[in-house]
C-alpha positions, 0 to 999 in steps of 0.5 A: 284233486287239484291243489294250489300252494300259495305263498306270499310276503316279503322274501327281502325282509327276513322272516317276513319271507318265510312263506317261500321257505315253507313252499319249497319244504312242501315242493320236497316233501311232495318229490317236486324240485323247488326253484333255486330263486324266488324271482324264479318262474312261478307258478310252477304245476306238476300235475295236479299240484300247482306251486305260487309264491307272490310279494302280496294277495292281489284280486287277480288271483280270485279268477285262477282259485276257480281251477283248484279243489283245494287251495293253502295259502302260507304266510307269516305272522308277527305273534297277533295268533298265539300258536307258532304254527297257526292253521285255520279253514278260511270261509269267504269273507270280503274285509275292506283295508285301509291300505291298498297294498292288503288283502286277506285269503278270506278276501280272495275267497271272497271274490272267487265265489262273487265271480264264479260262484266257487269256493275251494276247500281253503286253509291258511297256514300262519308262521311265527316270525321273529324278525324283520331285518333286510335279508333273505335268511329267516331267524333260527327261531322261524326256521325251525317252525318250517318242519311242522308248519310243513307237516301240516300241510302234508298232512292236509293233503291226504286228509279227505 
């Protein structure tokens, strides 16, 4: 089984970064050293594990979704799902945007099956962030939402 860990959002604007926190709890978890610095090489593959953090989703990453059996995409949200912790299966799902600079995983999903007719098993892993300032900490409120939100995935990982 081959699984991609895909975390994305802005590591400069506090919790909104919160993905690259949880990415390298999983990386612990999973007996895998995480990178010192976001702007580190990525991604990293250890075997049948491959680890990705990236500012935004881009359409590019639809192509390389095709080498994976399962794919967990991690990012932050602002209170618009009510769990702190929010998990769901992402279907493919093309949704247009007004703005250019987004785009959902049920959109690279989307794409990946469009152009190699492919859909790996697909989660999204939501966290609650608080607040948005310009700096690389997250709140202590986001912070200590990482633990379970890396329970979940760990625990997505062993399920069949």
């Amino acid at each position: 089984m081959k699984y991609l860990f895909l975390g994305y959002g802005n590591i400069d604007r506090q919790d909104d970064g919160v993905a690259w926190h949880l990415l390298c709890e999983v990386m612990n978890r999973l007996n895998y050293p995480p990178p010192v610095h976001p702007e580190d090489e990525m991604p990293i593959i250890n075997g049948d594990y491959t680890f990705d953090f990236q500012l935004q989703l881009t359409p590019e990453l639809a192509d390389s979704m095709r080498e994976f059996d399962r794919v967990c995409f991690m990012d932050a949200h602002t209170g618009n799902v009510p769990q702190e912790v929010h998990i769901e299966n992402v279907k493919p799902q093309y949704q247009s945007s007004p703005f250019t600079h987004h785009m959902t995983a049920a959109t690279v999903l989307s794409l990946c099956d469009v152009i190699h007719h492919y859909v790996p098993a697909t989660i999204l892993i939501s966290v609650r962030g608080y607040e948005f300032k310009f700096t690389r900490s997250l709140s202590s409120n986001t912070a200590s939402l990482i633990p379970a939100a890396a329970d979940a995935i760990i625990k997505w990982t062993q399920t069949p």
